[in-house]
C-alpha positions in Angstrom: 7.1 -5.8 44.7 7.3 -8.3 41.5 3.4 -8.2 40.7 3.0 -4.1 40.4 6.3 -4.0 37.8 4.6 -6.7 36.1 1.8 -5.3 36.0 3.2 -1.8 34.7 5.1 -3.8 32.0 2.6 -5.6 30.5 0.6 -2.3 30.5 3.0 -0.5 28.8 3.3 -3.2 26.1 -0.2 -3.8 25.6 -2.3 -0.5 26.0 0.3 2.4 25.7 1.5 2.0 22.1 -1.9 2.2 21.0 -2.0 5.6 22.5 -5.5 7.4 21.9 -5.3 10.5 18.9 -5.4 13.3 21.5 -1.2 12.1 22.1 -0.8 10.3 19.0 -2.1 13.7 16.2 -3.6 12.5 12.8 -3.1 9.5 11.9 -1.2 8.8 8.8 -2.6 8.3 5.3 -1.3 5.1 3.7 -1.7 4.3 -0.1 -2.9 0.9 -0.7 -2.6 -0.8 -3.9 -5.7 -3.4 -4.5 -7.1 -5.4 -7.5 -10.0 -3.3 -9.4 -12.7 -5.0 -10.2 -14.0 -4.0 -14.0 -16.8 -5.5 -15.8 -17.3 -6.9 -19.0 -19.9 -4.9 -21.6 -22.6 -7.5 -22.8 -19.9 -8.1 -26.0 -17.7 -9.3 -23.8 -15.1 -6.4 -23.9 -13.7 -3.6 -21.8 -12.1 -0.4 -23.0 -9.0 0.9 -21.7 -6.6 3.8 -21.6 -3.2 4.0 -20.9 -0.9 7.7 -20.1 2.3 8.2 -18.7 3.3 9.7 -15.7 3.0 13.5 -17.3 -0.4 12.2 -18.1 -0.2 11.8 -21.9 -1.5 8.9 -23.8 0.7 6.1 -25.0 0.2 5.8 -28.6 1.2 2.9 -30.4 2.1 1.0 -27.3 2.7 -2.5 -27.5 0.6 -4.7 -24.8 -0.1 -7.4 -23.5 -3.2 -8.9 -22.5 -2.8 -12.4 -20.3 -6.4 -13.8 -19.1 -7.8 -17.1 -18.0 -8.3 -17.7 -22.0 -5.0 -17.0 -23.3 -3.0 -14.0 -23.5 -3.7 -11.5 -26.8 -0.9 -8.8 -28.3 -2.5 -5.6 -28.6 -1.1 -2.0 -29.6 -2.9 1.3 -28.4 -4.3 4.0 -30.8 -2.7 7.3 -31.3 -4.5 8.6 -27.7 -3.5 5.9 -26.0 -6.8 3.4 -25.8 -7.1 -0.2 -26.2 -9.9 -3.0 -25.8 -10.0 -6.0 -23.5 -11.7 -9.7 -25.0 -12.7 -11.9 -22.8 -15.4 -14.3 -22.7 -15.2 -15.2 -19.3 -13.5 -13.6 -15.5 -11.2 -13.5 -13.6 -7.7 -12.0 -13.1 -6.2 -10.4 -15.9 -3.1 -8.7 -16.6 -1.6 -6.0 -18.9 1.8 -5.9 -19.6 3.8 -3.4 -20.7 7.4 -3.9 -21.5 8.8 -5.0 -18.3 5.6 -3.9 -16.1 2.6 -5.9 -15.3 -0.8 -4.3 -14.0 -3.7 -6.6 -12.7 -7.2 -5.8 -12.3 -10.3 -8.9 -12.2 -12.7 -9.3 -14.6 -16.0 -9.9 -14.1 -18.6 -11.0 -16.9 -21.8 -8.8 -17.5 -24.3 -8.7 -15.0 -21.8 -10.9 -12.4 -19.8 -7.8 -11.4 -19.8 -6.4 -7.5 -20.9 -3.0 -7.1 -18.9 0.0 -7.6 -17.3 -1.8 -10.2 -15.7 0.0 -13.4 -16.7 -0.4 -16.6 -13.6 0.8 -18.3 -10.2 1.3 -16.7 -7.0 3.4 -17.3 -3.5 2.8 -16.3 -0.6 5.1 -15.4 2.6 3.4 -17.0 5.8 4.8 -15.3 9.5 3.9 -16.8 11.7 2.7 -14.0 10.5 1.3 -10.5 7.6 2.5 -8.5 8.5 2.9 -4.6 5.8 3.3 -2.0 6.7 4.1 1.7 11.0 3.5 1.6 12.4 5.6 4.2 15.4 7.4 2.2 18.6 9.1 4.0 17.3 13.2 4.2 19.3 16.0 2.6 19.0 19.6 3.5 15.1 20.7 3.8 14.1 17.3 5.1 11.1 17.4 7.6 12.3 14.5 10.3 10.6 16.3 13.0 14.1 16.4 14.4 13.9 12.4 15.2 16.0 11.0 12.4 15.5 8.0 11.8 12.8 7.6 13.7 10.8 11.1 11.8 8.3 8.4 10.4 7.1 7.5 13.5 4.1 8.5 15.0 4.5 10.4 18.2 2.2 8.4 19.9 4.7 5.1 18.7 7.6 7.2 20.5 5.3 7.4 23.6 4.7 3.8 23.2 8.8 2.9 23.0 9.8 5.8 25.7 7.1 4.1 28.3 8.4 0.7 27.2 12.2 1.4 27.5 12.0 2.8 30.7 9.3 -0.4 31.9 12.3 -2.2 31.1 14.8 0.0 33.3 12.4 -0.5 36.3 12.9 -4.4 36.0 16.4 -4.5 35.5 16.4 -2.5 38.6 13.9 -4.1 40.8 15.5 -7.6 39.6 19.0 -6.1 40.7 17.5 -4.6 44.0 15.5 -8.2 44.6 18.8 -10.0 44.1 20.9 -7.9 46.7 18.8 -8.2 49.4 
């Protein structure tokens, strides 16, 4: 009696919450942040251009460039572009009051493909927040789960299978130990 609830149980936990598309719908689109890669011109440079969050440019913004070689103080023109020295790669980062964005350097001709050969940067006041669960008001589309709205249904297949795998040992234990 033991080896089929086993064997139900560590089905459940290993093949159901990976439950095909057909029971699981779209899957979700995730936003992930990664490290650009931009290349150098042959001087050594790279342009850049820096809006807000309307999409207007920063003029006169105060930066700050931190590479390998040092770090450099530069302020944007009235539409909101700046330049980038560096002699050699690697990871840079520009700073802006209290914010820091990275990309990597690469020197001419050493570059990956696909790489840019200027870059812009969207500079937002306050913090940024990707993928926080936040308590839903009126008009909030939870799919009637709560809490659990941000959970694939093919997750909630995953746990239902799972809890009640669970139910049928506590019971075939219980049943096992009366007899």
């Amino acid at each position: 009696m033991r080896v089929p609830i086993v064997m139900a149980t560590i089905f459940s936990m290993t093949a159901l919450p990976t439950v095909p598309s057909a029971f699981a719908g779209p899957a979700p689109t995730e936003s992930k942040v990664s490290l650009q890669n931009v290349e150098l011109s042959t001087a050594g440079t790279v342009a850049g251009h820096i809006v807000d969050a309307k999409g207007a440019p920063l003029s006169n913004a105060k930066l700050q460039i931190r590479t390998k070689a040092g770090s450099q103080d530069v302020t944007t023109d009235g539409k909101g572009r700046f330049s980038v020295e560096s002699k050699v790669g690697g990871n840079c980062a520009i700073v802006i009051g209290d914010k820091a964005y990275a990309c990597r350097l690469w020197t001419n001709g050493t570059a990956p493909p696909r790489s840019l050969t200027k870059f812009g940067v969207v500079h937002t006041k306050g913090p940024v927040v990707r993928g926080q669960y936040d308590e839903c008001v009126d008009g909030c589309d939870d799919n009637g789960y709560g809490r659990l709205g941000g959970v694939s249904k093919g997750q909630l297949l995953g746990l239902g299978l799972l809890a009640g795998a669970v139910v049928a040992i506590v019971l075939a234990v219980e049943n096992n130990d009366g007899s």
